[in-house]
VEXPANU-926722 format. One record per residue (C-alpha): z, x, y. Coordinates in steps of 0.1 Angstrom, whole numbers, padded with zeros to 4 digits, always signed. Example, Ala and Ser with C-alpha at 12.3 -4.5 7.8 and 13.67 -1.06 7.14 Angstrom:
2
+0078+0123-0045;+0071+0137-0011;
REM end
This chain:
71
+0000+0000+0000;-0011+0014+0036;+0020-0008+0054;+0051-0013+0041;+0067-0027+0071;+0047-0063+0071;+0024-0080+0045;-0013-0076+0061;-0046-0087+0053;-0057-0058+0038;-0031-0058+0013;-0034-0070-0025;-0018-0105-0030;-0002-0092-0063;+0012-0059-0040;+0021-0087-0013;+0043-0106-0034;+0059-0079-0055;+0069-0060-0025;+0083-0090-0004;+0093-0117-0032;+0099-0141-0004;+0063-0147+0001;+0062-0163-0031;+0075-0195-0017;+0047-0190+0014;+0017-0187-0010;+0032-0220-0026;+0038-0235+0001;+0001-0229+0017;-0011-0249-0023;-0026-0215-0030;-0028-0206-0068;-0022-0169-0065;+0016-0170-0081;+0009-0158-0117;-0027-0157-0114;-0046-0125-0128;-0067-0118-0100;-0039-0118-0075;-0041-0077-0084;-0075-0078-0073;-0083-0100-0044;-0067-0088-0007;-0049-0114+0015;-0081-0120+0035;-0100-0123+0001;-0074-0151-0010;-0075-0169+0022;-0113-0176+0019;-0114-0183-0019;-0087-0215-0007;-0098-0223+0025;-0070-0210+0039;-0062-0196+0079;-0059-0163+0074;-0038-0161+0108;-0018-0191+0098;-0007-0177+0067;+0000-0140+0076;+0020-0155+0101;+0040-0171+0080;+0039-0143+0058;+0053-0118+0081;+0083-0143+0096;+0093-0148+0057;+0087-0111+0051;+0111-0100+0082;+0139-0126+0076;+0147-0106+0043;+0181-0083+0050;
REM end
């Protein structure tokens, strides 16, 4: 991973969610199927975002707030 200080687009869902288990609940929460799917390893946030129709602004928002709130 280039950033470890916030999830960004560039990043690998699978990295994403391993590194800031929080984000589960986002990627959930935004009715993406990523949680547990095999290609998560393999598509990027942006990637992931245009497979579901997703914003990717929207959701790296959310993203980053759930990332940060984690002490």
């Amino acid at each position: 991973m280039k950033n470890d200080a916030v999830p960004t687009a560039d990043l690998m869902v699978d990295d994403v969610m391993r590194r800031w288990p929080s984000t589960i609940r986002v990627f959930l929460d935004f009715r993406m199927r990523c949680v547990g799917c095999p290609i998560a390893a393999f598509h990027t946030v942006d990637e992931a975002c245009d497979e579901h129709s997703i914003d990717p602004a929207a959701l790296l928002s959310k993203l980053r707030d759930t990332a940060n709130a984690v002490v």
